[in-house]
C-alpha positions in Angstrom: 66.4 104.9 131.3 64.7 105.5 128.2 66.7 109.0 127.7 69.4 106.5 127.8 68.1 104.0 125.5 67.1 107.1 122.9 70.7 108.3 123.2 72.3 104.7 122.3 70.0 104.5 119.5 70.7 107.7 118.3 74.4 107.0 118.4 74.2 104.1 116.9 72.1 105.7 113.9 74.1 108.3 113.7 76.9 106.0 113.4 75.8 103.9 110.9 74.0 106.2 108.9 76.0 109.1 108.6 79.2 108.0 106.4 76.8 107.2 103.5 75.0 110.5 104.0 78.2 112.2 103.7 79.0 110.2 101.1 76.5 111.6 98.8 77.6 115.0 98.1 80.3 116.3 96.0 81.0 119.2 97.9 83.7 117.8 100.0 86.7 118.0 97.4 85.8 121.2 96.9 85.5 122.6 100.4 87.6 120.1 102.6 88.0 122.6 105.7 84.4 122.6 105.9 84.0 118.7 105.4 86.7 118.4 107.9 84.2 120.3 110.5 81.4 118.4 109.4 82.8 115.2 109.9 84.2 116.4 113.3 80.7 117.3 114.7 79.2 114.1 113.2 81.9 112.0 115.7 81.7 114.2 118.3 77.9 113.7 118.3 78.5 110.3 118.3 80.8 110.4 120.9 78.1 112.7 122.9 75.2 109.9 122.9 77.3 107.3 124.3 79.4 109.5 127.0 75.4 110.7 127.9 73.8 107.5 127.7 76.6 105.7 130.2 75.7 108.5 132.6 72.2 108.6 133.0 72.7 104.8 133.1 75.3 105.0 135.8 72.6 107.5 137.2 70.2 104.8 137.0 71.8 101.8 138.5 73.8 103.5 141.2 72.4 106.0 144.2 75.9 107.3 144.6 76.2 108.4 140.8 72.5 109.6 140.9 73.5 111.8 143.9 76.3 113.4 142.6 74.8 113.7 139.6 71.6 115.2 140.3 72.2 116.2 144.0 71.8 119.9 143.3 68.8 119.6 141.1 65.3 119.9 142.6 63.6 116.9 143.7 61.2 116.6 140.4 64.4 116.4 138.2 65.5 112.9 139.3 61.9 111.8 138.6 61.6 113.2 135.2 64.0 110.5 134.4 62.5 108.0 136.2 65.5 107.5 138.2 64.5 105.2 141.4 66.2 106.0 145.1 66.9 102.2 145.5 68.6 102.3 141.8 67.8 99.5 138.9 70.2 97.0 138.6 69.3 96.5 134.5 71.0 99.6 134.1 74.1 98.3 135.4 75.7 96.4 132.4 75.3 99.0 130.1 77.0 102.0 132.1 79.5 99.5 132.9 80.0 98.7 128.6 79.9 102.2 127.7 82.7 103.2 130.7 84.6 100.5 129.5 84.6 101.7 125.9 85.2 104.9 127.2 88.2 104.0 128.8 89.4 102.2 125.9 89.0 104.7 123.7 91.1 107.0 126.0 94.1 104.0 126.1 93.9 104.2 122.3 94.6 108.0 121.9 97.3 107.6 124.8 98.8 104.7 122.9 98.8 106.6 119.2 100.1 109.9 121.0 103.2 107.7 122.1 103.6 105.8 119.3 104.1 109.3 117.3 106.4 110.5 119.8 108.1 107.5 119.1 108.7 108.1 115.7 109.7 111.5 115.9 112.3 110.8 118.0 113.0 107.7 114.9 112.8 110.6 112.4 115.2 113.1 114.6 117.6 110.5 114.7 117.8 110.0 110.9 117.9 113.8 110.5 120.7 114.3 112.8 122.6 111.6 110.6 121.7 112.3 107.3 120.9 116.1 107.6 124.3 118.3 106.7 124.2 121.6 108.6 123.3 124.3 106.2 125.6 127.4 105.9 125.5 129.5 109.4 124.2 126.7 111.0 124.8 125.8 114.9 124.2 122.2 115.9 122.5 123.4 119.0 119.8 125.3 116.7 118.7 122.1 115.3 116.0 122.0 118.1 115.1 125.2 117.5 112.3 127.0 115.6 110.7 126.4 111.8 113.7 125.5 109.7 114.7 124.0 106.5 116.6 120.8 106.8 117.9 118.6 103.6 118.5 115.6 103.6 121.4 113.2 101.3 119.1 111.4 99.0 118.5 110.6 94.8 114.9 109.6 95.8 112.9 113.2 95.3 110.3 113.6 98.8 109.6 116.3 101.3 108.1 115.6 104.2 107.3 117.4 108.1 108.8 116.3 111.0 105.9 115.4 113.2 104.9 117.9 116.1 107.2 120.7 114.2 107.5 122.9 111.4 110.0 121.5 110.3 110.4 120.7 107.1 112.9 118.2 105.6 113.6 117.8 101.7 115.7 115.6 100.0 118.7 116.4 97.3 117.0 114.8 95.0 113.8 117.0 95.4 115.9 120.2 95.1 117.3 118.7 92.0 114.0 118.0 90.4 112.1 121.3 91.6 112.2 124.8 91.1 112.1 127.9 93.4 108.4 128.1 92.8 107.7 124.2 93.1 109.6 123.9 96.4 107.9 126.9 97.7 105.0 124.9 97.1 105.4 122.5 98.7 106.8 124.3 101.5 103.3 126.0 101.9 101.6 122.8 101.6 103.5 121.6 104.6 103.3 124.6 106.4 99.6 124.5 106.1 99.2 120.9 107.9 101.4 122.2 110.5 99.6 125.2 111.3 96.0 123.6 110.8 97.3 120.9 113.5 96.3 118.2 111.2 98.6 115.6 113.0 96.1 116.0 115.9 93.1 115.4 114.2 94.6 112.3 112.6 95.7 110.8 115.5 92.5 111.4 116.9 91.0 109.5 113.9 93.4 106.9 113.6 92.9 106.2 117.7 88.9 105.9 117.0 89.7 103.8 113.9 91.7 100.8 115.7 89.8 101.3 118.6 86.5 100.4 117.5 87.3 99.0 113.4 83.8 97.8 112.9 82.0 101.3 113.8 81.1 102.5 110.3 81.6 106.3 111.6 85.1 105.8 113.0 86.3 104.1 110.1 85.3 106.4 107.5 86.6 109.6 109.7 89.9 108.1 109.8 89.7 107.6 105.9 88.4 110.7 105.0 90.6 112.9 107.3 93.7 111.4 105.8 92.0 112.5 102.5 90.8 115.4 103.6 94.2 117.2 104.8 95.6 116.7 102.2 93.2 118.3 99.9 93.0 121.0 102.3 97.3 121.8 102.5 96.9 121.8 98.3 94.4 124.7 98.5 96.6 126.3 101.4 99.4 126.4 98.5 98.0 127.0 95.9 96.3 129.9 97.1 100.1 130.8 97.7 101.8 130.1 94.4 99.4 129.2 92.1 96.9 125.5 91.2 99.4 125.1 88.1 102.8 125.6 90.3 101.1 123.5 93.3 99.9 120.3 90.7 103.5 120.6 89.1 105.0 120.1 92.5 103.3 117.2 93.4 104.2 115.6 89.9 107.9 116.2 90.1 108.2 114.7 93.4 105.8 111.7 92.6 106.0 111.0 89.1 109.1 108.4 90.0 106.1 106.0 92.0 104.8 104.7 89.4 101.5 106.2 90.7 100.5 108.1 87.3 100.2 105.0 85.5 97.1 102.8 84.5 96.7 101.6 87.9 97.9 105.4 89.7 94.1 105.5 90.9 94.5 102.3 92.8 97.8 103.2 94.4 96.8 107.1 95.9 94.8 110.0 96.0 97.8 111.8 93.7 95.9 111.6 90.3 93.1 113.0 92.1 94.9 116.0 93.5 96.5 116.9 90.7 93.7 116.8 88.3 91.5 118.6 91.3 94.1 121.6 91.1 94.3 121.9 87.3 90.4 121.5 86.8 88.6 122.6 90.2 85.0 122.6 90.7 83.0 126.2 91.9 83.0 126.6 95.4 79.8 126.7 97.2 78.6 129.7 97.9 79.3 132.1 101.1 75.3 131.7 102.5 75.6 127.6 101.4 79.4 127.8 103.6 77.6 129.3 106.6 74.2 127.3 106.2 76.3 124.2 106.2 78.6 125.3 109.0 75.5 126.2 111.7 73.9 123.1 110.4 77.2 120.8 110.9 77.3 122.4 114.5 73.9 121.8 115.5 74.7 118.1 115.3 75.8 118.0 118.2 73.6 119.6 120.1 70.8 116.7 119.2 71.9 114.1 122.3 72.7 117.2 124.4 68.7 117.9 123.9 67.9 114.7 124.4 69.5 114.4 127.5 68.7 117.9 129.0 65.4 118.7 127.9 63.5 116.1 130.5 65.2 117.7 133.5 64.9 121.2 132.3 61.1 120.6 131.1 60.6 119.4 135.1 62.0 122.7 136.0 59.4 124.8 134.7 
């Protein structure tokens, strides 16, 4: 049991510890696809200790999980853990916590996967009946591949259609934009669909409202909804321009009311817009990789923890 208890407190340092670390460095808004996989190997190391720590402890307070477990391993294994035959009965309420929060945490994602699906098929809906057919258009295509679709309103806005590439704009957008603009912002959508950033954020957001007072959880769902976006501006702008791309995002938002005095307290716009017209250096290539094997050694810590007793017992 005391792999177990190493791997709970290493989660929960990790946990704790970790958003602030991140915190520190400026890097991030100028390399968000490699924060993105920094933060995602932080919470899946997270994630690691606890899944590893409920099963040595199930391993520990039940025979039946200790055999299937460690049934094919050589007798010295199961002893290297100090796992006894009769089982220890301590180790019960913890294996039975960390399933439990398991199994929550899988309800969660279930629950945030169906409540997109619910408002896609919302979103459809309002397509289908405010969304003219565009010259050549079939009805029956509307299901169909990446399209265009515009939609009857003064309000400029472009949004995706979640779980598609397809991309719906409003009159007033195509009145306020140009060719370049909208191709813009076209890219920048493109980008979130082909990076599958509605995944990761329902991941997040599932982690987030599953467990709100876990430091780690809470600051991945803030910083992946940050994050994404930062990373769909540099996806356009390396298409048409950080001048065109900034423009864009003023013409459709300027109307909000968030580039006033208080615009920093109402959205990350002001941000993105000055990020584009004044960006920082990139790191390096060598920093990039450094920083990449380092992220993805993370979480390979609890999976040491947890194997190196048994393998060490091997030898």
């Amino acid at each position: 049991m005391l792999v177990a208890f190493t791997l709970l407190a290493l989660g929960g340092l990790t946990a704790a510890l970790a958003p602030r670390w991140l915190a520190r460095g400026s890097w991030a808004d100028r390399e968000p696809v490699l924060a993105l996989w920094v933060w995602q190997c932080v919470v899946v190391a997270v994630l690691l200790c606890f899944f590893l720590a409920m099963t040595l402890s199930g391993a520990a307070a039940w025979p039946a999980v200790r055999g299937r477990l460690f049934g094919p391993a050589p007798g010295g294994v199961p002893d290297a853990y100090a796992l006894h035959p009769e089982g220890q009965p301590w180790a019960a309420p913890p294996a039975v916590l960390l399933a439990a929060g398991g199994a929550w945490t899988g309800w969660m994602l279930l629950r945030e996967v169906r409540d997109a699906r619910s408002r896609r098929r919302r979103r459809r809906a309002e397509l289908l009946s405010r969304a003219p057919l565009l010259p050549g258009e079939r009805p029956a295509e509307r299901d169909g591949g990446p399209r265009l679709a515009v939609v009857e309103d003064e309000r400029p806005d472009a949004w995706l259609l979640p779980g598609s590439e397809r991309l719906l704009i409003t009159t007033g957008a195509l009145r306020r934009l140009n060719g370049r603009q909208l191709d813009a912002i076209l890219a920048h959508e493109r980008g979130h669909a082909r990076a599958r950033h509605h995944w990761l954020q329902h991941c997040a957001g599932a982690l987030a409202r599953g467990f709100p007072r876990i430091p780690v959880f809470t600051a991945f769902q803030q910083q992946v909804h940050r994050l994404v976006e930062l990373a769909a501006d540099d996806v356009a702008s390396r298409r048409v321009g950080r001048l065109t791309t900034a423009l864009a995002l003023v013409g459709l938002n300027e109307g909000r009311g968030v580039f006033g005095p208080d615009g920093a307290e109402r959205g990350q716009l002001p941000h993105r817009v000055g990020r584009l017209l004044d960006p920082g250096p990139r790191l390096t290539p060598g920093r990039r990789l450094r920083v990449t094997a380092a992220a993805a050694m993370v979480p390979a810590v609890p999976l040491l923890v947890a194997f190196v007793p048994g393998l060490s017992a091997l030898r």
